[in-house]
Short mmCIF file of the C-alpha atoms (twelve columns), coordinates in Angstrom:
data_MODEL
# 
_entry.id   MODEL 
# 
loop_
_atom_site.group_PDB 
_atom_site.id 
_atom_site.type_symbol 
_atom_site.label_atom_id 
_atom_site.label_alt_id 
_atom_site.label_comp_id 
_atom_site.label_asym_id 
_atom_site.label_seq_id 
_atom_site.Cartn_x 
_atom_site.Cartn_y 
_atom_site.Cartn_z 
_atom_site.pdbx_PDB_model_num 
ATOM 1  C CA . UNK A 1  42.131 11.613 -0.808  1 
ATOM 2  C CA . UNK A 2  40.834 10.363 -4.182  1 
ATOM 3  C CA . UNK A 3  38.755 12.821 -4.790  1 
ATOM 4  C CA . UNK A 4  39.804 13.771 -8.683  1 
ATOM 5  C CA . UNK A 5  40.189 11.571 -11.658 1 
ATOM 6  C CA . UNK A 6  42.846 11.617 -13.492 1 
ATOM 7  C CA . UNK A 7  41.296 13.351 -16.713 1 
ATOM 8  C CA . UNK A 8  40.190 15.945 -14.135 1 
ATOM 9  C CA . UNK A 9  43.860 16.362 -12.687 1 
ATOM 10 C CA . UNK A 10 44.590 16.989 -16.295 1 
ATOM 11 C CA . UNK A 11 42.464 19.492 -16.806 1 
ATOM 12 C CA . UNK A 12 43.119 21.349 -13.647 1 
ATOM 13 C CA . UNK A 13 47.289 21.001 -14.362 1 
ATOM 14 C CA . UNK A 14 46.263 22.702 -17.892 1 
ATOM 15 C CA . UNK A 15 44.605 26.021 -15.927 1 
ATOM 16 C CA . UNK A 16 46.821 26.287 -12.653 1 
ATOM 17 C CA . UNK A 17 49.784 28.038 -13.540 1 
ATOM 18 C CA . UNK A 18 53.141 27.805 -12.620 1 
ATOM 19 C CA . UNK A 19 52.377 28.421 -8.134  1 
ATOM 20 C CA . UNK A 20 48.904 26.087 -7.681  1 
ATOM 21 C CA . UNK A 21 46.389 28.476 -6.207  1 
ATOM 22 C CA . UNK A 22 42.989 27.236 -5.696  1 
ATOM 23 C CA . UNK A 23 40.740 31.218 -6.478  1 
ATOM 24 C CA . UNK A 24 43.348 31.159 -9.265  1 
ATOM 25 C CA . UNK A 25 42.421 27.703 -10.668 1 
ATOM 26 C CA . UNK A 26 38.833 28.295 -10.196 1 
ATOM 27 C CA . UNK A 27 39.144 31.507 -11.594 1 
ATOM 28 C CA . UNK A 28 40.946 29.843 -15.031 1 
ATOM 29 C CA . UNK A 29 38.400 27.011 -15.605 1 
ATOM 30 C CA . UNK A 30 35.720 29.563 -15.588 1 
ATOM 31 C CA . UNK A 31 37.334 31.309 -18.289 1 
ATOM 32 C CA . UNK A 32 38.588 27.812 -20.324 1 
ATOM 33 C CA . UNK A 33 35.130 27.276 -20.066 1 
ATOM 34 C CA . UNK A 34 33.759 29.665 -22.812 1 
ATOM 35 C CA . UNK A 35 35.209 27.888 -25.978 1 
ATOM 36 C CA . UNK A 36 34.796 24.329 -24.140 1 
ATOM 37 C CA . UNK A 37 32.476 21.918 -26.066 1 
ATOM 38 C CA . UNK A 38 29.824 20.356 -23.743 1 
ATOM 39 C CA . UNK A 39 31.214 17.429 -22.652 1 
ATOM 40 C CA . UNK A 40 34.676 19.900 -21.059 1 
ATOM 41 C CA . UNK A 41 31.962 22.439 -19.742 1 
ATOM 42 C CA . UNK A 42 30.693 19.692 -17.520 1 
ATOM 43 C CA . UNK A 43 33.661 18.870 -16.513 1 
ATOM 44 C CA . UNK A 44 34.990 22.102 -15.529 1 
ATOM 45 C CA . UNK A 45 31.486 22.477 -13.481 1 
ATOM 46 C CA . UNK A 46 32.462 18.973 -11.765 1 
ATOM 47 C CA . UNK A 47 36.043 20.088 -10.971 1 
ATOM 48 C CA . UNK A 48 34.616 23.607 -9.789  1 
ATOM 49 C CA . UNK A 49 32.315 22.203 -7.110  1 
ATOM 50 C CA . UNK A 50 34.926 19.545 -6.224  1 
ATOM 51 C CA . UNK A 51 37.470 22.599 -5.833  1 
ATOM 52 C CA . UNK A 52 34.958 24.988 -3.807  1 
ATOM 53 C CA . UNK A 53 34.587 22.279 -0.623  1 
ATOM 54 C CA . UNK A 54 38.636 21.770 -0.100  1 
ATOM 55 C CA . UNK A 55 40.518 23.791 2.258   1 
ATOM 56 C CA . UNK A 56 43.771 25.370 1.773   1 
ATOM 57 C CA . UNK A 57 45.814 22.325 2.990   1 
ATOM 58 C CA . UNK A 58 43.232 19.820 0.795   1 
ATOM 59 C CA . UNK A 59 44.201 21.634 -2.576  1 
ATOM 60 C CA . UNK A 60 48.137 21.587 -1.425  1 
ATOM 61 C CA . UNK A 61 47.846 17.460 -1.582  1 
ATOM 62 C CA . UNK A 62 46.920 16.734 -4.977  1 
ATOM 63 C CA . UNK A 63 49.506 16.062 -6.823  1 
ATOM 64 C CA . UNK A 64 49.250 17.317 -10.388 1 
ATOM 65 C CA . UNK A 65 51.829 14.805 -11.244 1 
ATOM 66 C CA . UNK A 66 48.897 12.367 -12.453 1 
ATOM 67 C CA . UNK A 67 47.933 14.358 -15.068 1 
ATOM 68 C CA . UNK A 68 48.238 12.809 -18.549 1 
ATOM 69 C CA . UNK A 69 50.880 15.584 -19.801 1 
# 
């Protein structure tokens, strides 16, 4: 499933905590996304929509190991 980019795995690794949850994430990216220039607000809209259509067992398979930190 490539479904993320890497600068979006990034992102995502940045907001999900220590125990990946997906309401979690979503719920941090909404927050990150109130002192976010423009170009990072878009981004955290892209990743939110992306995040919203995977189940349970989608979210569990990406690997957060891609991101750039």
């Amino acid at each position: 499933m490539k479904m993320f980019t890497v600068e979006e795995i990034t992102l995502m690794k940045y907001c999900v905590g220590i125990e990946p949850n997906k309401e979690e994430l979503i719920k941090n990216l909404k927050a990150q996304k109130e002192n976010a220039d423009n170009d990072i607000q878009d981004m955290i809209d892209e990743v939110i929509n992306k995040l919203t259509v995977l189940t349970d067992e989608q979210f569990r398979k990406i690997d957060f190991d891609l991101a750039l930190f």
